[in-house]
Backbone bond lengths (Angstrom), bond angles and torsions (degrees), N, CA, C in turn:
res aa  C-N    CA-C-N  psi(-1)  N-CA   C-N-CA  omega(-1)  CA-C   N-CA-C  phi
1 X - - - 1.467 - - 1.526 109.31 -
2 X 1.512 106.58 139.91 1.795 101.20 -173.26 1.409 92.80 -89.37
3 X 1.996 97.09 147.41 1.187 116.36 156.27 1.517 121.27 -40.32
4 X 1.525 122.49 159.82 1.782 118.10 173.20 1.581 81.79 -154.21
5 X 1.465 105.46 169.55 1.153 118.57 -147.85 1.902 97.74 -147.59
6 X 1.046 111.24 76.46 1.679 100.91 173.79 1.274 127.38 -75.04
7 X 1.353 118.73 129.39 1.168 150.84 -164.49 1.975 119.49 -114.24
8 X 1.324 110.17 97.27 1.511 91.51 169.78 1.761 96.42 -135.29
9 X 1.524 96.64 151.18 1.895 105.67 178.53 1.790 76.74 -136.21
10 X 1.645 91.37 138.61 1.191 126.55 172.69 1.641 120.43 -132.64
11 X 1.156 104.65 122.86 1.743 86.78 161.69 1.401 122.41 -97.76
12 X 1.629 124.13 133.95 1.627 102.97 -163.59 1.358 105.59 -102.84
13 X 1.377 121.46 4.36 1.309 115.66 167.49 1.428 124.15 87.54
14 X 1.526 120.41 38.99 1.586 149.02 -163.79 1.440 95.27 25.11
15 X 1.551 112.40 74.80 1.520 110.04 171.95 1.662 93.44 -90.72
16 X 1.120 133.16 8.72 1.602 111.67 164.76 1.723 107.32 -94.44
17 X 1.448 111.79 36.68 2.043 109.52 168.43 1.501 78.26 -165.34
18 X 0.908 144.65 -53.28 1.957 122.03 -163.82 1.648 92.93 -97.34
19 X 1.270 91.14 167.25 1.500 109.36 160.29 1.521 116.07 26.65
20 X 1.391 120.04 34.33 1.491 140.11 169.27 1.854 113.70 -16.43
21 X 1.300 78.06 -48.46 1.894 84.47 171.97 1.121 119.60 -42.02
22 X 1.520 123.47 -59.04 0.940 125.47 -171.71 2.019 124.94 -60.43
23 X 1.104 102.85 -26.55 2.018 122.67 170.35 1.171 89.12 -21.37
24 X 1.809 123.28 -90.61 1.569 126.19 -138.36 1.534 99.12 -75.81
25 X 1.512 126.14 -23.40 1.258 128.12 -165.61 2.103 106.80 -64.81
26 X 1.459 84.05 -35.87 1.982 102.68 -164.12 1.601 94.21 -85.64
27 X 1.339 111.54 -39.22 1.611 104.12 166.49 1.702 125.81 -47.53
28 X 1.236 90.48 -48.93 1.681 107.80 -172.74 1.667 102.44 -71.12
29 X 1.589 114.09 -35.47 1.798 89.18 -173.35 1.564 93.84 -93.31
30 X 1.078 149.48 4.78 1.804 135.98 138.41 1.033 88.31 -57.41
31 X 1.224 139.01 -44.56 1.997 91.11 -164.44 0.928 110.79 -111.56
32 X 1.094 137.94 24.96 1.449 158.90 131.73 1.859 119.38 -33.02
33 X 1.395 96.13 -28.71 1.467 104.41 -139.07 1.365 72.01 -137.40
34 X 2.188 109.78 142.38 1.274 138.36 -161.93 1.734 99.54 -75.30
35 X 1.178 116.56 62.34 1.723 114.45 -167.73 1.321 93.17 -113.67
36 X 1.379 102.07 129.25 1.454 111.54 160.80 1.286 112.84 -109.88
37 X 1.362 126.77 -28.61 1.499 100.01 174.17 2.221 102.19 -130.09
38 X 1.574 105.43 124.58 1.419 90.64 -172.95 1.576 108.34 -110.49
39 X 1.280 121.29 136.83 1.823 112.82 -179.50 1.928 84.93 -105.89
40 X 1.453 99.08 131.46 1.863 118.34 167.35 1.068 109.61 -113.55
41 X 0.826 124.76 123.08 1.670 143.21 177.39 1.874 95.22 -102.06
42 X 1.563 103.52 144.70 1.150 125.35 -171.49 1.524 110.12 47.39
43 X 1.117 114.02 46.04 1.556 118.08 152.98 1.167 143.34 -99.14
44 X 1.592 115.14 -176.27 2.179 95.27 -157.82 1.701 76.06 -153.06
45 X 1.537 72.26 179.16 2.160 93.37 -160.29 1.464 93.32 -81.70
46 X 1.233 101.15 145.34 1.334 112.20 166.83 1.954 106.25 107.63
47 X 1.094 116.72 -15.55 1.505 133.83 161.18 1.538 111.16 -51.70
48 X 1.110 93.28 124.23 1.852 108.14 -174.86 1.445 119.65 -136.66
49 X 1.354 112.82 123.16 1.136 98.35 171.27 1.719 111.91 -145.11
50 X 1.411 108.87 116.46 1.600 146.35 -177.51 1.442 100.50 8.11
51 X 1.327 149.48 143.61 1.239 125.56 131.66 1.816 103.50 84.82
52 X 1.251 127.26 3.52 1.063 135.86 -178.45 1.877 124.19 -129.51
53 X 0.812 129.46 113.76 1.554 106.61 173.14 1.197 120.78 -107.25
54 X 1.661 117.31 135.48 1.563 103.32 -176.03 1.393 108.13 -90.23
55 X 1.750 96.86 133.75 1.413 126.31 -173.86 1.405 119.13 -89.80
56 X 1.207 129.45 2.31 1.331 134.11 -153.55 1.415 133.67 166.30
57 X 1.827 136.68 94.54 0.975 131.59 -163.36 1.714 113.56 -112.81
58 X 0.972 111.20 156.34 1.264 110.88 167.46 1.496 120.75 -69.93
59 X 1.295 121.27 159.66 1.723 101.12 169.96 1.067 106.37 -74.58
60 X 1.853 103.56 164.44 1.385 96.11 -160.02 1.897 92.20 -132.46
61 X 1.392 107.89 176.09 1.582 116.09 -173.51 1.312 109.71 69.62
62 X 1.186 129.33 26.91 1.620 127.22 150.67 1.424 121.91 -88.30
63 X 1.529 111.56 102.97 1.497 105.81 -179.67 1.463 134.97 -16.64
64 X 1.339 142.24 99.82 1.853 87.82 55.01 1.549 107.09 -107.82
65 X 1.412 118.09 10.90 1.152 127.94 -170.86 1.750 114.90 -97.37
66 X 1.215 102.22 132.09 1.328 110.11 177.14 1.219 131.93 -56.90
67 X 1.406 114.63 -174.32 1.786 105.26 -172.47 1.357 122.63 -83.33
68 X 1.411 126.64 5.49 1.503 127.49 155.69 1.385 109.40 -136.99
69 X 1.398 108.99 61.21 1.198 118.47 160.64 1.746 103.82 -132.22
70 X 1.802 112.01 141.52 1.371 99.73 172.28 1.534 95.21 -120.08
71 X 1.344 103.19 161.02 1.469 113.24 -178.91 1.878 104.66 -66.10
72 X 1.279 111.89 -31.70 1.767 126.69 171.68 1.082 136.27 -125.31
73 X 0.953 149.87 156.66 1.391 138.73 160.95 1.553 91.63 -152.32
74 X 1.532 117.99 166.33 1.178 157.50 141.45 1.465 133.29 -99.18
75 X 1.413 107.65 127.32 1.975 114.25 177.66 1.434 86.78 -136.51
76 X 1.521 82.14 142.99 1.913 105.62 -170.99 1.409 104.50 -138.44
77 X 1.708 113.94 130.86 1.618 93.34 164.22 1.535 107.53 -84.47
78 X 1.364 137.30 6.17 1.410 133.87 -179.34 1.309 111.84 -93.68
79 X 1.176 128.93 170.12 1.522 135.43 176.63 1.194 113.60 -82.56
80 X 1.530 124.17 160.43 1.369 127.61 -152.82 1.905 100.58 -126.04
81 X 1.279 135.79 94.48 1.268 161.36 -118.73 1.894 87.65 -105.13
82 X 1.379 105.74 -55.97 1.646 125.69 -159.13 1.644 109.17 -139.14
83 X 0.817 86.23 142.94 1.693 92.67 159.10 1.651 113.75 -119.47
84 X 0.901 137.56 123.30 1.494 146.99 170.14 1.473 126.89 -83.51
85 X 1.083 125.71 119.09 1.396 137.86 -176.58 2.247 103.60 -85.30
86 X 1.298 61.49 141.87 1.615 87.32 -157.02 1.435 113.06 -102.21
87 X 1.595 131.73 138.68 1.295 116.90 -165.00 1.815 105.80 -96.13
88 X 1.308 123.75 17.55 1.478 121.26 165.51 1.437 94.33 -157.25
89 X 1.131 149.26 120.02 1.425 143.73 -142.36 1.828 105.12 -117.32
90 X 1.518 101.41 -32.90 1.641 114.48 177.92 1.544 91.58 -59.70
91 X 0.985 141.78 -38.62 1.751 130.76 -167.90 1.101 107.82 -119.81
92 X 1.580 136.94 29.93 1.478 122.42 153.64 1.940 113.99 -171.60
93 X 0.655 145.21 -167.40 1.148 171.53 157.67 1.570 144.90 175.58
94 X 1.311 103.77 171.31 1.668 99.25 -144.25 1.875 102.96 -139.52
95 X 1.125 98.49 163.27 1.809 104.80 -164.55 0.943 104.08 -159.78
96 X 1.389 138.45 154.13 1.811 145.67 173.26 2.030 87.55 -104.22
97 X 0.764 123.76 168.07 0.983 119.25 170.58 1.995 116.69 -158.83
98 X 1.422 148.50 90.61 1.226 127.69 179.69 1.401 134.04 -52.63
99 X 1.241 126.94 104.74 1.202 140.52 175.71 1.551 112.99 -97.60
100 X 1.308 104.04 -176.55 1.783 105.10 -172.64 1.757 114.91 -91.65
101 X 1.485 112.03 10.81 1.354 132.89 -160.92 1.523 94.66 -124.20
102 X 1.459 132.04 -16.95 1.210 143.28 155.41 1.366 97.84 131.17
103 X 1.713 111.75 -141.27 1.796 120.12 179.90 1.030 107.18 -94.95
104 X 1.265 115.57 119.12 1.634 137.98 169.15 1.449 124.12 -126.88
105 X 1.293 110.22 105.96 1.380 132.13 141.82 1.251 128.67 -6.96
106 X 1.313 119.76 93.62 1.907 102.94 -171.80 1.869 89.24 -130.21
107 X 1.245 89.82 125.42 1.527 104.11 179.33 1.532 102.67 -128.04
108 X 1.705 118.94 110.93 1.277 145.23 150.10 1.317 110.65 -62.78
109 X 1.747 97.67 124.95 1.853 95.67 174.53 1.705 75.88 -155.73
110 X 1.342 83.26 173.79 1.398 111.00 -160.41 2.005 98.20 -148.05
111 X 1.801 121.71 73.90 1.495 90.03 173.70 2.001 131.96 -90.17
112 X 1.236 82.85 147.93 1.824 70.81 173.14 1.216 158.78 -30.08
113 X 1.109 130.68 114.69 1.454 122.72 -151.62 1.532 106.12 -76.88
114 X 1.465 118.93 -174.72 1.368 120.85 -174.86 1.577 143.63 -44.81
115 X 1.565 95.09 -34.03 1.464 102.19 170.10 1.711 124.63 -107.25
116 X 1.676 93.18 9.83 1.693 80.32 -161.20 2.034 101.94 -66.21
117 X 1.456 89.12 161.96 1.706 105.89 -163.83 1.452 120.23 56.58
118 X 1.464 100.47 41.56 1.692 104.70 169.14 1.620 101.77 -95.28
119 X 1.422 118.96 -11.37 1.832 114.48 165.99 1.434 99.48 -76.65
120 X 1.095 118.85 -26.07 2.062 102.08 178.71 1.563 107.61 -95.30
121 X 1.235 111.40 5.11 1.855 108.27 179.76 1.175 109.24 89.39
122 X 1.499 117.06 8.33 1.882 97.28 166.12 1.604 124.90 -92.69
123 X 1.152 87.86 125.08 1.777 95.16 167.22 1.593 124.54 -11.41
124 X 0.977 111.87 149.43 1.918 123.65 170.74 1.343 102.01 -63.57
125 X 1.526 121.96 123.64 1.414 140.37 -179.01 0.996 119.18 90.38
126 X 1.813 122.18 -24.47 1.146 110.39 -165.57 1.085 141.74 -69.38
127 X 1.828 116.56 -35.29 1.138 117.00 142.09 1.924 144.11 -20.71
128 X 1.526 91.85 -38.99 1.615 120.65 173.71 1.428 115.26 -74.62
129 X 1.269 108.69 -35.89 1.553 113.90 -168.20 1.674 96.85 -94.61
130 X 1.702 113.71 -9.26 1.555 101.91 -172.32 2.353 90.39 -94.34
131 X 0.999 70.14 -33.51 1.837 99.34 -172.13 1.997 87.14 -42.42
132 X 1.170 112.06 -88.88 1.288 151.65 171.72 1.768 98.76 -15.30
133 X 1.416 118.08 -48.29 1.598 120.95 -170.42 1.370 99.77 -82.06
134 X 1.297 118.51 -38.72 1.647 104.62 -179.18 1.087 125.64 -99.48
135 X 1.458 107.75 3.99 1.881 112.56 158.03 1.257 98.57 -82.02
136 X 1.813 145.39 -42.95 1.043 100.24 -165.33 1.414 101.08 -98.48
137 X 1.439 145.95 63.84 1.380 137.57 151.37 1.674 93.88 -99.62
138 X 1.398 122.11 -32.52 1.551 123.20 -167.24 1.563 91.69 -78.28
139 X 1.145 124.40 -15.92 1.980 109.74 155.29 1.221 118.36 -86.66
140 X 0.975 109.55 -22.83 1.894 109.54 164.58 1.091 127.33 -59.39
141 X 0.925 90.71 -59.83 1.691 112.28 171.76 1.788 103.12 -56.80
142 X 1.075 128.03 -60.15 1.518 123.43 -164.65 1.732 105.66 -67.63
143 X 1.474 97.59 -37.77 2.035 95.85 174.19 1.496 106.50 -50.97
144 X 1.823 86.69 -54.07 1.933 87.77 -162.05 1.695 102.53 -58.14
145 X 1.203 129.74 -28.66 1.266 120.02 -160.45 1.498 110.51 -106.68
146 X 1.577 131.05 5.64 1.262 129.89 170.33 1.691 101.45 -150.66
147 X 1.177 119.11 54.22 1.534 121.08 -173.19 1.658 103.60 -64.47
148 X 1.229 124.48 -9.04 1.253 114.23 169.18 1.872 130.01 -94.78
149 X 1.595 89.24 0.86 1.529 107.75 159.28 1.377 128.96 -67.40
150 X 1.365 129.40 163.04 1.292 131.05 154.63 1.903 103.49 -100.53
151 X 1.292 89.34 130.21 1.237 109.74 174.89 1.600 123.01 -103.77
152 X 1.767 125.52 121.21 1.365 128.42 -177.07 1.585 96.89 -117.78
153 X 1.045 118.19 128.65 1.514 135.23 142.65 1.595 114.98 -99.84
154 X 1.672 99.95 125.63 1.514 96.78 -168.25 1.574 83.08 -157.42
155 X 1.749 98.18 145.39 1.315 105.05 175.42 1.537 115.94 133.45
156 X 1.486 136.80 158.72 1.516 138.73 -142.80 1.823 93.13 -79.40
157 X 1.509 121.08 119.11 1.291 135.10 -179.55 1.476 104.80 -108.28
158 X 0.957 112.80 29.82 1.865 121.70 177.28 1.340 80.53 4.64
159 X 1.040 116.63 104.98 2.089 137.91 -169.78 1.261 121.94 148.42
160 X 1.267 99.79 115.35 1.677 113.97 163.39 1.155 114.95 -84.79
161 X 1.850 135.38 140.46 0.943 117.57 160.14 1.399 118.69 -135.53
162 X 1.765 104.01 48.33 1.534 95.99 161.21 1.650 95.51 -110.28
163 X 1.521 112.07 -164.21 1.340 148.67 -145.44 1.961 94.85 -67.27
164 X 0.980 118.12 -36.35 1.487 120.65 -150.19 1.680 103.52 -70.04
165 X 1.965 109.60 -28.49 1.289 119.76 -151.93 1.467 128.48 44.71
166 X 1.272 118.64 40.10 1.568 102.59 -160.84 1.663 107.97 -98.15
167 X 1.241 113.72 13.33 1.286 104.02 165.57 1.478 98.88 -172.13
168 X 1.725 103.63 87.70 1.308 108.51 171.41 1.495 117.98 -177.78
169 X 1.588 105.64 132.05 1.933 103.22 178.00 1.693 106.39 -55.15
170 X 0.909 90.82 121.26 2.126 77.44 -175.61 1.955 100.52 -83.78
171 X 1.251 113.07 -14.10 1.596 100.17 152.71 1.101 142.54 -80.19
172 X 1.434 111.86 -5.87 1.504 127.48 169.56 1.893 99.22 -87.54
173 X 1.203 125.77 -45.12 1.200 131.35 171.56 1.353 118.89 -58.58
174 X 1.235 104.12 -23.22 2.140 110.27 167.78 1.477 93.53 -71.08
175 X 1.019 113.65 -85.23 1.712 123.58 -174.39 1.557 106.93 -13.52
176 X 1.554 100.76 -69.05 1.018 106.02 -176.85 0.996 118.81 -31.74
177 X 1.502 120.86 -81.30 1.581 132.91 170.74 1.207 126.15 -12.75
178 X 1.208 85.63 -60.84 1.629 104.99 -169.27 1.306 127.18 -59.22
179 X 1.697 104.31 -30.96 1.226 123.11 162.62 1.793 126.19 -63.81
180 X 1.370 102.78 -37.93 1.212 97.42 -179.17 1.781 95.65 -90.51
181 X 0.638 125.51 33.56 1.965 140.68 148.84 1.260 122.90 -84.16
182 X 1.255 104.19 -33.98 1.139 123.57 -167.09 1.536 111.00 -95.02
183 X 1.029 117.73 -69.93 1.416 127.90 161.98 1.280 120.58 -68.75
184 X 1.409 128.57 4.38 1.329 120.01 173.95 1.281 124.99 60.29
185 X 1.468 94.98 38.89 1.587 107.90 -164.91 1.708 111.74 -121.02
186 X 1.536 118.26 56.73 1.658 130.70 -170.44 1.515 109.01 -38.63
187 X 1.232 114.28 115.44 1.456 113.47 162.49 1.960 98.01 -64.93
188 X 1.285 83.01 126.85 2.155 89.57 176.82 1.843 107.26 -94.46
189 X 0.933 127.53 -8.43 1.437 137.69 -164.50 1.761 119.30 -122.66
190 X 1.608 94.38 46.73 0.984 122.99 -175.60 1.895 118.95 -77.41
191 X 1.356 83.50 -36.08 1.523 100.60 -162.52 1.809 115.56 -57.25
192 X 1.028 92.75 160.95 1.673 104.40 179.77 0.933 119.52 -80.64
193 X 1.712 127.80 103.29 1.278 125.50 -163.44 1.443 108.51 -108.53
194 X 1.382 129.59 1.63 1.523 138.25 158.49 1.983 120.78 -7.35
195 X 1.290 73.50 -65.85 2.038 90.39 -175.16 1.924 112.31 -73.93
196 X 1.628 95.68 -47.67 1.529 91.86 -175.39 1.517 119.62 -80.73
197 X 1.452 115.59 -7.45 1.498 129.12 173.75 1.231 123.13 -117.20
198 X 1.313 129.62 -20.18 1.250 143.92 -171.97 1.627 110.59 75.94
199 X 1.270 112.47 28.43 1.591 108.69 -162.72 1.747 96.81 -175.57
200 X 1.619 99.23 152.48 1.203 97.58 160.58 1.510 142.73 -105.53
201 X 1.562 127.85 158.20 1.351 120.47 -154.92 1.454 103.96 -87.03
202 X 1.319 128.06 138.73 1.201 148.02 154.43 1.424 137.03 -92.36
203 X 1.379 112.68 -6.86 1.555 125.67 -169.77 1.127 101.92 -125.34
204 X 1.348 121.70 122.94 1.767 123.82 -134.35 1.972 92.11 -138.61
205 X 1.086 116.57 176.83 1.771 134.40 176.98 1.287 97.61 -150.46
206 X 1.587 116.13 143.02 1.139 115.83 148.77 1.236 119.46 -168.43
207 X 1.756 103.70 122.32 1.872 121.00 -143.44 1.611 85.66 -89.64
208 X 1.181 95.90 -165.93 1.282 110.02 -176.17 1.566 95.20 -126.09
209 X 1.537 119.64 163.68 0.919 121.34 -163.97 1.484 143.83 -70.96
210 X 1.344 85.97 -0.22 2.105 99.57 -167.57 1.550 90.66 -99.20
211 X 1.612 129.24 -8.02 1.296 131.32 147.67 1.656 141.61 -72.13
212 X 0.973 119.01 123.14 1.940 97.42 179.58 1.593 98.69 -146.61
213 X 1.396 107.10 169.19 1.156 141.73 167.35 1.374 118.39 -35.60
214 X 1.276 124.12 85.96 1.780 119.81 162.74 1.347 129.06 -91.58
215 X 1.192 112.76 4.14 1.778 128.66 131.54 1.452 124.53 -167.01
216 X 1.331 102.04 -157.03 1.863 105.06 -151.91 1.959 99.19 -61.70
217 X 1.125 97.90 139.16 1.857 90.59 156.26 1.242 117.49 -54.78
218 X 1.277 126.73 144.41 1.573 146.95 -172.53 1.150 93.80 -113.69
219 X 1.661 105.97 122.65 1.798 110.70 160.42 1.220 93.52 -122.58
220 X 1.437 108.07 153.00 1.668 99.87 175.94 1.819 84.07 -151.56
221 X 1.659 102.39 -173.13 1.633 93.39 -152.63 1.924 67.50 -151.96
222 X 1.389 135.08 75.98 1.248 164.05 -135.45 2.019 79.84 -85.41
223 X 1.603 119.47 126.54 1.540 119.69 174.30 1.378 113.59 -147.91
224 X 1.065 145.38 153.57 1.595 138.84 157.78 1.491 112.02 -119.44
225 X 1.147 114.38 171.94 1.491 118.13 -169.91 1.736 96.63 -101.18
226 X 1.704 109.50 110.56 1.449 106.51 136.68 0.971 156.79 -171.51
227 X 1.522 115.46 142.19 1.074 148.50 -140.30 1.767 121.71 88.98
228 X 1.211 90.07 34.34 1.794 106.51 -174.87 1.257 103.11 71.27
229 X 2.078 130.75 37.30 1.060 106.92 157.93 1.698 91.18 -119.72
230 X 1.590 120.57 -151.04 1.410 113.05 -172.53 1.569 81.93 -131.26
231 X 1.212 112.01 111.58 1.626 118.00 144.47 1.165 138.37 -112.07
232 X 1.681 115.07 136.48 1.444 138.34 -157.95 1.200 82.59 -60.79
233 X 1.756 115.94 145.52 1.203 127.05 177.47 1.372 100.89 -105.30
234 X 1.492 125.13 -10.08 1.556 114.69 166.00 1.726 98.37 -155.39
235 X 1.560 111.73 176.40 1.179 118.15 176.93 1.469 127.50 -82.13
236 X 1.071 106.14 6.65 1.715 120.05 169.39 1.679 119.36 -141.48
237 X 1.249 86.24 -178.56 1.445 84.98 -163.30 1.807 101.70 -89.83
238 X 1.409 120.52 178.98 1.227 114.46 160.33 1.676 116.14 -115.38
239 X 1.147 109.88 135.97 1.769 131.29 177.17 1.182 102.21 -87.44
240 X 1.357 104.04 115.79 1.656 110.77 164.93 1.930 107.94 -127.03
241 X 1.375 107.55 162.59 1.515 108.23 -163.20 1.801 94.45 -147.12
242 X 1.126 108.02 161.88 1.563 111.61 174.60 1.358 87.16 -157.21
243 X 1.799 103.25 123.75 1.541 126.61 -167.57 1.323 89.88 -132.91
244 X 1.939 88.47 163.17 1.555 98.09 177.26 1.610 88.17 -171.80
245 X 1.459 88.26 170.20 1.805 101.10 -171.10 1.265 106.38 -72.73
246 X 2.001 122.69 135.22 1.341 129.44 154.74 1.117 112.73 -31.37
């Protein structure tokens, strides 16, 4: 039977300063759920989740987020081989990690959404489009220097990339692309999630190629009941993937 490799990136929506309630609730449905390796974007210390250990955080207390909050983190049930140095460290970090699919690369990032550095006077995206150039040299760099790895990028790409565009630099989304063209690195979480979510997806994966798809992407829009109503336990949805070796 072939190895598979579960994959979910969530953003939980800085439940360690708003809406606190929600923390142990978003912990519990990750581990709820057949995940072996999860990247969280906008998370804070003290976040746990069952059966997982987190391997890897972003630095943390760089505006707008407080001092135990990281813009990423990673929890893995596999062992952590490397740690990787990262070329902007407040928005990502990186780990080799052994799994049953071999050594894979899982790099958590988180880039900026539309307005960040509109209090210092920079333009819409720009932050993203500066964000965006030096994450992808830290995939260049990791192909050119472990081409016999599997490589995952996973984590909130303030980017849509179906048809509607409704929330996205579409020149940061060329790059993007283009890059994983280049490197052979398929964004898999492409699809149009409009109808089955009511919304579109922003929190994206993208393996590298000696990896693929052994079934459909899972979006789910994660809620609990209370007081007999259903509340969203965060402001996005969660991306989950189940990979396995070409």
């Amino acid at each position: 039977m072939a190895a598979n490799l579960n994959i979910c990136t969530w953003n939980i929506d800085r439940s360690g300063v708003r809406s606190k309630w929600r923390s142990a609730h978003q912990a519990e449905w990750l581990a709820s759920r057949s995940v072996d390796i999860c990247v969280v974007t906008e998370a804070h210390e003290g976040f746990e989740i069952e059966g997982r250990g987190a391997v890897a955080f972003s630095a943390n207390g760089r505006a707008p987020y407080a001092g135990w909050e990281h813009a990423v983190g990673i929890w893995s049930r596999y062992p952590v081989v490397e740690h990787i140095r990262v070329g902007d460290a407040s928005v990502a970090c990186c780990v080799v990690l052994q799994t049953p699919v071999g050594a894979v690369v899982v790099y958590g990032t988180i880039l900026p959404y539309r307005n960040a550095g509109q209090l210092d006077g920079q333009g819409a995206w720009e932050v993203h489009r500066r964000s965006l150039k030096s994450q992808i040299q830290d995939w260049e760099a990791i192909r050119g220097a472990r081409p016999d790895h599997h490589l995952v990028v996973a984590g909130d790409f303030n980017m849509t990339m179906e048809p509607s565009n409704a929330y996205v630099d579409r020149e940061s989304r060329q790059r993007l692309l283009q890059t994983c063209e280049n490197l052979r690195l398929p964004c898999l979480t492409k699809q149009d999630t409009r109808s089955e979510l009511g919304r579109s997806n922003i929190d994206h994966v993208l393996a590298s190629s000696g990896l693929q798809l052994s079934a459909p992407v899972a979006y789910e829009l994660p809620r609990i009941l209370v007081n007999g109503q259903a509340r969203l336990l965060s402001d996005h949805n969660a991306t989950g993937l189940t990979l396995a070796k070409r």
